[in-house]
C-alpha positions in Angstrom: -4.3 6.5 18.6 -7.2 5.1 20.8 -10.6 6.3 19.7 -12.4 8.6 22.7 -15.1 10.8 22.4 -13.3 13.8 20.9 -12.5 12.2 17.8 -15.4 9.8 17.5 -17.5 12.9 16.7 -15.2 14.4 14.1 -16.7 13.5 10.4 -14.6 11.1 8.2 -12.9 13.8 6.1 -10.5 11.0 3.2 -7.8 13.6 1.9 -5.2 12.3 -0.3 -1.9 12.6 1.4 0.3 10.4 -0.9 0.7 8.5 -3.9 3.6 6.3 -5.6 3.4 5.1 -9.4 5.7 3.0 -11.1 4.5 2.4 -15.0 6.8 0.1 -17.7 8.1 -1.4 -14.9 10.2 -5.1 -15.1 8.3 -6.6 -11.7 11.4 -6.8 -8.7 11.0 -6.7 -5.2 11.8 -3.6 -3.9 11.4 -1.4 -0.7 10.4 -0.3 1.5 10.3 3.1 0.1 8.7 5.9 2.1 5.1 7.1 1.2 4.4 9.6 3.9 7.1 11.0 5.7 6.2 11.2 9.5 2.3 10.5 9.1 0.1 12.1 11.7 -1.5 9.7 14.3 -4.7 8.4 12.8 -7.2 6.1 10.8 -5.5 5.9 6.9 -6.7 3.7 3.9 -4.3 2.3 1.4 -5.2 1.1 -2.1 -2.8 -0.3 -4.5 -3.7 -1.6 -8.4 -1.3 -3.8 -10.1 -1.4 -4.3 -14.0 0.1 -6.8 -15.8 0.7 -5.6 -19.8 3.8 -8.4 -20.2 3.2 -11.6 -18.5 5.3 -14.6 -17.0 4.0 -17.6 -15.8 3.8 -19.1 -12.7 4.8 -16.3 -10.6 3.2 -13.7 -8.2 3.7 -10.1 -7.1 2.5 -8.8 -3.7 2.2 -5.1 -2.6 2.3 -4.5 1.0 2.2 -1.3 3.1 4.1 -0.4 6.5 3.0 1.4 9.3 3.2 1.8 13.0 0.1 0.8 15.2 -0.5 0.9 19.0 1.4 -2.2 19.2 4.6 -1.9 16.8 5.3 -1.4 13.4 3.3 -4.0 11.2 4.0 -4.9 7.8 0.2 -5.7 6.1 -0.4 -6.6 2.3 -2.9 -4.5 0.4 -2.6 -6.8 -2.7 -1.0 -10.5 -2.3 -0.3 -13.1 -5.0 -1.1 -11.4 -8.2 -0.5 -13.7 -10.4 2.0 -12.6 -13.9 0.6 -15.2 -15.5 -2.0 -13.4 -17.4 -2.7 -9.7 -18.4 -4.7 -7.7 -16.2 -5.6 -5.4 -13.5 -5.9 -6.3 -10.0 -7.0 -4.4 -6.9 -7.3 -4.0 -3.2 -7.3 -1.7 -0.3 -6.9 -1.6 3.5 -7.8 0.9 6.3 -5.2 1.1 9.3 -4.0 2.8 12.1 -0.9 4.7 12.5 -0.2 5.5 15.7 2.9 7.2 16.0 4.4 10.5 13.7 6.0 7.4 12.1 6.9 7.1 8.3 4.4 5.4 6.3 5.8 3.0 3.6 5.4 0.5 0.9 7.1 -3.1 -0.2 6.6 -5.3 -3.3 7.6 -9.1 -3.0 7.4 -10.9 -6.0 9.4 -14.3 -7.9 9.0 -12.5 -11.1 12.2 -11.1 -12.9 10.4 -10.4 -16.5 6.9 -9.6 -15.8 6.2 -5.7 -16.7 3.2 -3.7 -15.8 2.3 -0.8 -13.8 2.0 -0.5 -9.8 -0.3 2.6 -8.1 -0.6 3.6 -5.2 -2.6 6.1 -3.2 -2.6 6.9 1.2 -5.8 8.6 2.1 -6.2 10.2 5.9 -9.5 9.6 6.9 -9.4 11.3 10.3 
């Protein structure tokens, strides 16, 4: 969705259009799993939290989200290398463009096979 002069005007407007949670869970890459089935074109952020409540050392999880841009699909991490070393909370967001009435989706990567925390995650449509 290029930006012309019709929707440069339009006031941001963030609505929460969906959310995933996992809590207790052992730390396993998973996905993608679908956030938001066939998002509208448009400007979304993502933010993600990880918490770590049961650590193991030495490895890392990384949350990433999937969308479609004017290009092609992309595949961009909103949270990379956490490490399950210690306990914690970590955090991060990222505003991109979907272009297409395209699902929007989420991954986790991780080495970790005992770690357990939580993982949250909330899409916002800007405009």
């Amino acid at each position: 969705m290029a930006l012309g002069p019709a929707n440069q005007q339009q006031q941001p407007n963030p609505v929460i259009c969906g959310y995933a949670f996992k809590t207790g869970f052992t730390f396993t890459a998973f996905g993608p799993a679908v956030i938001l089935t066939n998002a509208a074109p448009g400007l979304y952020r993502f933010s993600a939290i990880v918490i770590i409540t049961t650590t193991q050392a030495s490895d890392a999880v990384t949350v990433n989200v999937i969308c479609t841009d004017d290009q092609q699909a992309e595949t961009v991490a909103i949270l990379s290398g956490v490490s399950t070393a210690s306990a914690g909370q970590s955090n991060g967001s990222v505003m991109l463009e979907n272009t297409a009435a395209a699902n929007i989706s989420f991954s986790v990567t991780t080495t970790s096979t005992t770690a357990v925390g939580n993982i949250y995650i909330v899409v916002e449509r800007l405009f």
